[in-house]
MMTF fields as JSON, N, C-alpha, C and O atoms, coordinates in Angstrom:
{
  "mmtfVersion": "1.0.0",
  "mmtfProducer": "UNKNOWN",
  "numBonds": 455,
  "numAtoms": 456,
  "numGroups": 114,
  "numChains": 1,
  "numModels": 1,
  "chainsPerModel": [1],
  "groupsPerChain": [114],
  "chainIdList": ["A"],
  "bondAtomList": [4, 2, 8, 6, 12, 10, 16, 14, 20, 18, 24, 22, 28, 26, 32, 30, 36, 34, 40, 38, 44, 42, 48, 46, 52, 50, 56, 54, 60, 58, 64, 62, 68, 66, 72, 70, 76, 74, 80, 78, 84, 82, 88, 86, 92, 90, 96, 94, 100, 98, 104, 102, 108, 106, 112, 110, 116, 114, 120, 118, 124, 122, 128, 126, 132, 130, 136, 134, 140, 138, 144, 142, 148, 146, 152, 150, 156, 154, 160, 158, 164, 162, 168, 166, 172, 170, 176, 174, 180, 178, 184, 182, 188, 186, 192, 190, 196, 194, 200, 198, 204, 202, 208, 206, 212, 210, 216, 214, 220, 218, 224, 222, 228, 226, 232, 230, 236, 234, 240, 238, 244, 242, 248, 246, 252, 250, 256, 254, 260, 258, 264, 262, 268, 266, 272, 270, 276, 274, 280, 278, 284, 282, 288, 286, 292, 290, 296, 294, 300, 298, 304, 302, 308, 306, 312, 310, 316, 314, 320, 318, 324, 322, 328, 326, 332, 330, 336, 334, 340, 338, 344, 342, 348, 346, 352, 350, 356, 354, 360, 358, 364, 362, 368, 366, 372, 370, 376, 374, 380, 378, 384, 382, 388, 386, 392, 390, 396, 394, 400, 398, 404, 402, 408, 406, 412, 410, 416, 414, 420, 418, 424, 422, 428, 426, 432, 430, 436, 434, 440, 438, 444, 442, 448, 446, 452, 450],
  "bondOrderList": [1, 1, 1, 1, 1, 1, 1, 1, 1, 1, 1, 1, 1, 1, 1, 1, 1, 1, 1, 1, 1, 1, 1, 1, 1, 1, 1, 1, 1, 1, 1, 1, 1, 1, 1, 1, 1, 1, 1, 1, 1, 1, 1, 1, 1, 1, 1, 1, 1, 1, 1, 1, 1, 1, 1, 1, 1, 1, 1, 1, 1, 1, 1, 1, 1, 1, 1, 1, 1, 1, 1, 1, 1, 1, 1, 1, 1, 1, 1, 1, 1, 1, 1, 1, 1, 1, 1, 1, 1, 1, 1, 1, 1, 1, 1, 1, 1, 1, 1, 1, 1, 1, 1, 1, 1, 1, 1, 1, 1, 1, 1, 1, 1],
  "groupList": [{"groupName": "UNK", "atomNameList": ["N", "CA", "C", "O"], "elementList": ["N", "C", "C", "O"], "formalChargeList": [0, 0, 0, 0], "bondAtomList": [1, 0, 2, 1, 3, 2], "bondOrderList": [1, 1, 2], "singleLetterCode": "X", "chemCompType": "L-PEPTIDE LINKING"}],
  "groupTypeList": [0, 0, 0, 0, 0, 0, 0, 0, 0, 0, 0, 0, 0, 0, 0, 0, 0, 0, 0, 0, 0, 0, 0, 0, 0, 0, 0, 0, 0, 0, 0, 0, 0, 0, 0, 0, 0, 0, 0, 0, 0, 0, 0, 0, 0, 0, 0, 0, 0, 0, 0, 0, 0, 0, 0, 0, 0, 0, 0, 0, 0, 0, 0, 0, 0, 0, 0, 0, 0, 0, 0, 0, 0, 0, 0, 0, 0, 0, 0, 0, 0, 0, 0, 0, 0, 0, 0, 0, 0, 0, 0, 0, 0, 0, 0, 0, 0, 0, 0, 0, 0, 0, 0, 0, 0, 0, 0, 0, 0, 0, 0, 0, 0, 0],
  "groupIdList": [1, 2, 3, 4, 5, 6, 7, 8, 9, 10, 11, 12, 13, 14, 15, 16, 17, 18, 19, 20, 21, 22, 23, 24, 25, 26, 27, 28, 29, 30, 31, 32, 33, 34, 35, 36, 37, 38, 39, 40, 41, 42, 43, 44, 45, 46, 47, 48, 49, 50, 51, 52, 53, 54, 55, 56, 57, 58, 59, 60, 61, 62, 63, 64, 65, 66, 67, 68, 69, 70, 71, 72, 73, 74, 75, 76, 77, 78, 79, 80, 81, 82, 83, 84, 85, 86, 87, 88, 89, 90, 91, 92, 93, 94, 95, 96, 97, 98, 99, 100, 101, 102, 103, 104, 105, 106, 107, 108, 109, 110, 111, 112, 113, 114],
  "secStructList": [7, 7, 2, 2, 2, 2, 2, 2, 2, 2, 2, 2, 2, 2, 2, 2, 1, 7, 1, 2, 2, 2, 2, 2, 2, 2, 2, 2, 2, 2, 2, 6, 6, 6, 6, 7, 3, 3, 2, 2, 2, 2, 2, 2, 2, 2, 6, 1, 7, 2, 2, 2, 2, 2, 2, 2, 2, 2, 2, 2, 2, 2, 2, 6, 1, 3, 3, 3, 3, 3, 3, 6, 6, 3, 3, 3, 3, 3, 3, 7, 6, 6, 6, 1, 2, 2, 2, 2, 2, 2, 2, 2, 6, 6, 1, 4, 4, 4, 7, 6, 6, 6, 6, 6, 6, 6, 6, 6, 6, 1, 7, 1, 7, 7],
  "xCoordList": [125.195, 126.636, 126.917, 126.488, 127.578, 128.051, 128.938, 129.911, 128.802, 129.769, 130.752, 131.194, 131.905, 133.103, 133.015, 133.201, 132.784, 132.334, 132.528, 133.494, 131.268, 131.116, 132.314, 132.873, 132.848, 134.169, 135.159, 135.683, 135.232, 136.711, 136.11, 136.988, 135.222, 134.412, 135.038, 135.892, 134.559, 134.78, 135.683, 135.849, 137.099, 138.126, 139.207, 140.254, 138.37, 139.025, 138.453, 139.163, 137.062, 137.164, 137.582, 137.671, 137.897, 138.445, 140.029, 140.612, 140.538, 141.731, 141.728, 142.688, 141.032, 141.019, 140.749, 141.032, 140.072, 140.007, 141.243, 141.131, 142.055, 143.245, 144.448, 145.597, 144.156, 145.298, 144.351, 143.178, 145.233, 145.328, 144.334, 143.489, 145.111, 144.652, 143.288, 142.336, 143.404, 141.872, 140.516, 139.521, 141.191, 139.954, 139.407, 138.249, 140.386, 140.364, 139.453, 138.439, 139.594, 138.998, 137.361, 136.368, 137.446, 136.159, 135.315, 134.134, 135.878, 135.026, 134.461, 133.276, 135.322, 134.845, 134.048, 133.605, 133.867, 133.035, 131.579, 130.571, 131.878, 130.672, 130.047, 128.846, 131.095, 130.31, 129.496, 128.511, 130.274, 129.625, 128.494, 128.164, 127.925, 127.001, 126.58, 127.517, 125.4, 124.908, 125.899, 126.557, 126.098, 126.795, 128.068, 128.633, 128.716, 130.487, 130.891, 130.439, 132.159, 133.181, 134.088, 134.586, 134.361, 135.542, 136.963, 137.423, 137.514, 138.723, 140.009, 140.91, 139.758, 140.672, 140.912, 141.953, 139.654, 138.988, 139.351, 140.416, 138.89, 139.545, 141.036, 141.353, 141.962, 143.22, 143.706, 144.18, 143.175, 143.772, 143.201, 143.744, 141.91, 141.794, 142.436, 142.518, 142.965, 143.293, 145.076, 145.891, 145.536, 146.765, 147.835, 148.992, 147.574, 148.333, 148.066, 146.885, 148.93, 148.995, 147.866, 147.2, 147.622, 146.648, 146.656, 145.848, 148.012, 148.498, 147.925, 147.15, 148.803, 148.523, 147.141, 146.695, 146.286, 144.72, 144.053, 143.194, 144.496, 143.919, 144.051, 143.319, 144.739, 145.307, 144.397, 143.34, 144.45, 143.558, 142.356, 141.698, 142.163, 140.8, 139.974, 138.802, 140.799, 140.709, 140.436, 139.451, 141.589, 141.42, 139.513, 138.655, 139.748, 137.968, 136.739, 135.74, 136.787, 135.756, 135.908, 134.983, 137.181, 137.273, 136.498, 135.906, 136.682, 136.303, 135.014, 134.447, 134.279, 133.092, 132.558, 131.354, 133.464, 133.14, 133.065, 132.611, 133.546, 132.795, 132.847, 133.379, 132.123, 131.922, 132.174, 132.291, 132.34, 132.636, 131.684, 131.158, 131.687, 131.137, 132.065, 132.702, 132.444, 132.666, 132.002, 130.841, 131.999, 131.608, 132.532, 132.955, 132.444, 133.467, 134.583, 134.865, 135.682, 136.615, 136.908, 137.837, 135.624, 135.67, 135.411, 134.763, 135.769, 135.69, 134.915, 135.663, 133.608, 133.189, 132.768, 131.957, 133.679, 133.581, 132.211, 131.6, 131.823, 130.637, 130.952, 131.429, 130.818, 130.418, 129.802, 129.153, 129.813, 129.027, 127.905, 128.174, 126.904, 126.342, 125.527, 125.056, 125.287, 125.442, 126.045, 125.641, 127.17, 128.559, 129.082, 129.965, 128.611, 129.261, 127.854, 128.031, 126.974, 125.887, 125.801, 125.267, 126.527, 127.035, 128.04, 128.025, 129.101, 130.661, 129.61, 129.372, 129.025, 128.21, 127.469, 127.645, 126.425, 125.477, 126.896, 127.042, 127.71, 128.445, 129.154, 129.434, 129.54, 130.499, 129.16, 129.454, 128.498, 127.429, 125.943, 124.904, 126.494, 125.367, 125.328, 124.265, 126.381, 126.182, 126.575, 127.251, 125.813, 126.466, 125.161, 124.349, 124.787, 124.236, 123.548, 122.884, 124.151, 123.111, 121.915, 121.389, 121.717, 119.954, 119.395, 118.178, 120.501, 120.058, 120.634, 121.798, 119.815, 120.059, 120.984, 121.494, 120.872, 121.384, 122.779, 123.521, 123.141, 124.8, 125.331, 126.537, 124.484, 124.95, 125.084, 126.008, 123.996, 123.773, 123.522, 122.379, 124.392, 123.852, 124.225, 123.835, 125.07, 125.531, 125.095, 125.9, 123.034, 122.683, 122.489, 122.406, 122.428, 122.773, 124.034, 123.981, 125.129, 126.14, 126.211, 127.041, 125.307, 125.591, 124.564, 124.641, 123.565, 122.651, 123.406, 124.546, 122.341, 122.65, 122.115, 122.209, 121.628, 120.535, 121.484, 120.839, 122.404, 123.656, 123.415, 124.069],
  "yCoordList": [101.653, 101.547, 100.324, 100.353, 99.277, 98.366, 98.476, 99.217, 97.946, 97.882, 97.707, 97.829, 97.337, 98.078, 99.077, 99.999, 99.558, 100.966, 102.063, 102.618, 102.024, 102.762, 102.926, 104.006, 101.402, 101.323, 102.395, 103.296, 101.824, 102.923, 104.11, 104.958, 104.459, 106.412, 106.82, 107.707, 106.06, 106.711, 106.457, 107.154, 105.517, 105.521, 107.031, 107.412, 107.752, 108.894, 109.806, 110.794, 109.872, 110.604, 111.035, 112.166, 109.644, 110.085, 110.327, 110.594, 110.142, 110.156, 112.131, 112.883, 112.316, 113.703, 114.717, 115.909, 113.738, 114.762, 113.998, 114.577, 113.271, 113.235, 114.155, 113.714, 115.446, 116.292, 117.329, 117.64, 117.728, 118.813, 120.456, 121.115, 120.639, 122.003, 121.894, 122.654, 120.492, 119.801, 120.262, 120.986, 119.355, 118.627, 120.11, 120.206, 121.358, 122.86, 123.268, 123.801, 123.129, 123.538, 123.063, 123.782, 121.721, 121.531, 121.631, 121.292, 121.999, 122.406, 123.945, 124.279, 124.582, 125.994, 126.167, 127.28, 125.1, 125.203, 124.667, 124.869, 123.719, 123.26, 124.677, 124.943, 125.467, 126.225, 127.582, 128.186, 127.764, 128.737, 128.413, 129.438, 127.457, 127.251, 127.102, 126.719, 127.304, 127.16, 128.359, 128.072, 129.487, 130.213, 130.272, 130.836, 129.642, 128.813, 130.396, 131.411, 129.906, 131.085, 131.311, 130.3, 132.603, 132.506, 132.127, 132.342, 131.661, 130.875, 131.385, 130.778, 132.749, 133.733, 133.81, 133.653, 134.073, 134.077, 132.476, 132.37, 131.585, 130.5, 130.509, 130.214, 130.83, 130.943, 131.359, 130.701, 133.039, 133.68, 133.274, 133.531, 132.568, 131.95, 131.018, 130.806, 130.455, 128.802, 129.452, 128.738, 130.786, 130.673, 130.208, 130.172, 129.937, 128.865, 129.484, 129.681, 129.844, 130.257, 130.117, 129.082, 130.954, 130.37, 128.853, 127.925, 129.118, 128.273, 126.584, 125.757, 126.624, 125.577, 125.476, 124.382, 126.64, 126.062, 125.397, 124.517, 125.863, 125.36, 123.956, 123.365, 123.399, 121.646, 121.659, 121.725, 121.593, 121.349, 121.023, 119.983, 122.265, 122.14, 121.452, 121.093, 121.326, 120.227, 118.946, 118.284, 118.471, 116.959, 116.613, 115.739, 118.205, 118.104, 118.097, 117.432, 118.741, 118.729, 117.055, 116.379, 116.691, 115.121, 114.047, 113.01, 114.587, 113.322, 113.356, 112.441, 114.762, 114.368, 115.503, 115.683, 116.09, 116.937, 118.014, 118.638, 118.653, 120.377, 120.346, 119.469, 121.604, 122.346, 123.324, 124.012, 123.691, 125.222, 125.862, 125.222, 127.362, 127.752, 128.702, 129.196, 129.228, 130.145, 131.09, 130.688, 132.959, 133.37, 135.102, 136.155, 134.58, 135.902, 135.512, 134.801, 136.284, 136.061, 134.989, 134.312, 135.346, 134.245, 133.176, 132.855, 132.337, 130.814, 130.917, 131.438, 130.583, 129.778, 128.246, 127.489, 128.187, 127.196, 126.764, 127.674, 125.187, 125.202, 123.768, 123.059, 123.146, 121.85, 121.238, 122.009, 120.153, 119.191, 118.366, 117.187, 118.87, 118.092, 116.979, 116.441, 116.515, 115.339, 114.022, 112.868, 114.633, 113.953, 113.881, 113.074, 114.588, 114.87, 113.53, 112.622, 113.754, 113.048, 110.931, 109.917, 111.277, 109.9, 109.619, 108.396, 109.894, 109.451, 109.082, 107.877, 109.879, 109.869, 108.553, 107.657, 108.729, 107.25, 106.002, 105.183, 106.074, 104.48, 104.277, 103.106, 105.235, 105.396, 104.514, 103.785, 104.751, 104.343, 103.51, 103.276, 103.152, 102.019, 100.741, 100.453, 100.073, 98.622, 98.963, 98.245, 100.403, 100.462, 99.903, 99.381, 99.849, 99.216, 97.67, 97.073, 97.281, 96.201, 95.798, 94.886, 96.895, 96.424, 96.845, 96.834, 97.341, 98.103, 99.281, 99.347, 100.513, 101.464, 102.451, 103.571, 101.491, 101.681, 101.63, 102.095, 101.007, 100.612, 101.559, 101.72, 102.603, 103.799, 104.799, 105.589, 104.945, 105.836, 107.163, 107.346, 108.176, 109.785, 109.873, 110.777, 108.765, 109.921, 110.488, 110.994, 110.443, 111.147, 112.585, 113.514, 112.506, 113.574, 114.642, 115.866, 113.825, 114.553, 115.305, 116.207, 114.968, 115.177, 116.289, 116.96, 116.56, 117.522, 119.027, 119.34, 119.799, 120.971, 122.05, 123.276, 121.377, 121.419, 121.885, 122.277, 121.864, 121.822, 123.268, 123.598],
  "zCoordList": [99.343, 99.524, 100.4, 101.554, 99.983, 100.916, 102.21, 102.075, 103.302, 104.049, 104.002, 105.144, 102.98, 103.123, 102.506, 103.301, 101.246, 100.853, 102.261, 102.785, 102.485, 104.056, 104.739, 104.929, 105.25, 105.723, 105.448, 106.103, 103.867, 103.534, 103.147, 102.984, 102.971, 103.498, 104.655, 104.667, 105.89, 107.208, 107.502, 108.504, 107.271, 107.345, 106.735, 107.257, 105.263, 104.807, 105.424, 105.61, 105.958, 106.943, 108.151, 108.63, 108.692, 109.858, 110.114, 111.165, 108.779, 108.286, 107.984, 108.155, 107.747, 107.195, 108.65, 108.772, 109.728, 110.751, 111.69, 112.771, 111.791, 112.39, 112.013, 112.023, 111.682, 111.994, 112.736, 112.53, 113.625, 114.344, 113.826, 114.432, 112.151, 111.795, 111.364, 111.545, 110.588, 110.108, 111.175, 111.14, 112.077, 113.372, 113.916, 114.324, 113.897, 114.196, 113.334, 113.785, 112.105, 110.993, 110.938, 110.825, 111.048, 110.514, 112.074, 112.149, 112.952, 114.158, 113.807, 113.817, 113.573, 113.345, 111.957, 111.675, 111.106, 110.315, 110.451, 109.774, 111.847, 112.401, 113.232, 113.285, 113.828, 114.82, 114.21, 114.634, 113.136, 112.361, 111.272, 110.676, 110.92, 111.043, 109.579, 108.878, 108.907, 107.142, 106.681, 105.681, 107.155, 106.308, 106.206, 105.268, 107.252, 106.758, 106.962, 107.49, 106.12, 106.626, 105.336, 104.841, 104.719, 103.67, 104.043, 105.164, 103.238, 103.138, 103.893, 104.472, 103.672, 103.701, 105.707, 106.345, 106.157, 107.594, 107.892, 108.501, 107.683, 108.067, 108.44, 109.593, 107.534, 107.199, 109.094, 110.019, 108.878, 109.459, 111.486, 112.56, 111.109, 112.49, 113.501, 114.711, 111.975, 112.354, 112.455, 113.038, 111.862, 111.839, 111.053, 111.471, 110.204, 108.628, 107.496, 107.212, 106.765, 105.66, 104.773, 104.805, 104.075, 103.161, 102.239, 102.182, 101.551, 100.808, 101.42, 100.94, 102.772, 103.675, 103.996, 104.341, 103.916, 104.551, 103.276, 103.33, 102.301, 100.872, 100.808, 100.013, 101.403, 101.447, 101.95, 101.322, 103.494, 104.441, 103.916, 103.92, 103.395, 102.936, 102.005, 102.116, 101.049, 100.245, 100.76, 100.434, 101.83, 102.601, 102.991, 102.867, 103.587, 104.403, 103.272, 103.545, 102.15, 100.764, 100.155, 99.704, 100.279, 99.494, 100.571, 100.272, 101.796, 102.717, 103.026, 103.622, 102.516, 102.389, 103.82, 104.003, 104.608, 105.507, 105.496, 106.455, 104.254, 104.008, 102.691, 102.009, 102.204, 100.85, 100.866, 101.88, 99.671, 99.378, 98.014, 97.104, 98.255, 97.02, 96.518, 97.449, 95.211, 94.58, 94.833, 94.747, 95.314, 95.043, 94.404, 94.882, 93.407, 92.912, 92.545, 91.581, 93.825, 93.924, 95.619, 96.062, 96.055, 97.539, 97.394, 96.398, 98.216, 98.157, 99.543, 100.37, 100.109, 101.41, 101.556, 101.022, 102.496, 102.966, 104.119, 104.679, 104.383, 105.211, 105.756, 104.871, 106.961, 107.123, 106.057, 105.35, 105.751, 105.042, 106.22, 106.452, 106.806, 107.849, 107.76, 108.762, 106.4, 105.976, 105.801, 105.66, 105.862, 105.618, 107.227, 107.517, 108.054, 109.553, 110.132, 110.945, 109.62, 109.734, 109.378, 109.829, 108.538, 108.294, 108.808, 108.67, 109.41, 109.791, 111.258, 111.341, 112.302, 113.229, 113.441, 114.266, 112.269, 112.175, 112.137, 113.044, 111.075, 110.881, 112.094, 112.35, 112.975, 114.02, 115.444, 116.392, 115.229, 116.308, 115.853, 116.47, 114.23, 113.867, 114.895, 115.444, 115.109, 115.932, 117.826, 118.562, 118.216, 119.507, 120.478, 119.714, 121.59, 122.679, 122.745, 123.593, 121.158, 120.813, 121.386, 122.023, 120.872, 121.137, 122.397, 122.581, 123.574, 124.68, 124.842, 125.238, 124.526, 124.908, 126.134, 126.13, 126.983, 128.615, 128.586, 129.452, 127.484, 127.078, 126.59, 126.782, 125.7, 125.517, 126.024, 125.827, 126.909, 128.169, 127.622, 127.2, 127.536, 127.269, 125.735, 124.996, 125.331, 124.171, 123.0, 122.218, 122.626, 122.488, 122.677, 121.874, 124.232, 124.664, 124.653, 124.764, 124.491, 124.488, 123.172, 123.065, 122.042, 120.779, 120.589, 119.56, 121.528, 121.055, 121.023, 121.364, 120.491, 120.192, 121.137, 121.082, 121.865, 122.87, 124.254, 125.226, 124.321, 125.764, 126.452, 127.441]
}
């Protein structure tokens, strides 16, 4: 993928986590973990209609920051941590140039490890 490619990726991503219900959303799909959460439970966490989380949600599956599966009649939803994985890397490809010390913790801040 070329660098603007990339560019306008992480631009819809980060476009997709600049709202409020989003940035809510795809946190709690980060915190819950490989097995995500049904649609329905999302809804009623986040407080917003279904109707309305279905957008949402959509924004976050197009930008590349969650998935969903069919199952039945449920829809679950999951992080894409791949996709959370790349917005991450392009966001901090050209940071300390070349010295680490410039970055200081924020490996650390990112572990899972806290």
């Amino acid at each position: 993928m070329s660098d603007i490619d990339q560019q306008a990726w992480a631009v819809s991503a980060l476009n997709a986590l600049a709202h409020d219900t989003r940035l809510s959303v795809f946190r709690m799909l980060v915190q819950a973990g490989p097995e995500g959460l049904i649609a329905g439970e999302i809804a009623q966490r986040a407080d917003v209609p279904p109707s309305t989380m279905s957008h949402h949600l959509a924004i976050l599956e197009r930008a590349g920051l969650s998935q969903s599966e069919r199952e039945s009649r449920l829809i679950h939803y999951r992080a894409d941590y791949d996709g959370m994985r790349r917005l991450m890397s392009f966001l901090m490809q050209d940071c300390c140039q070349g010295d680490p010390q410039l970055c200081g913790d924020l490996a650390e801040l990112a572990s899972c490890n806290r």
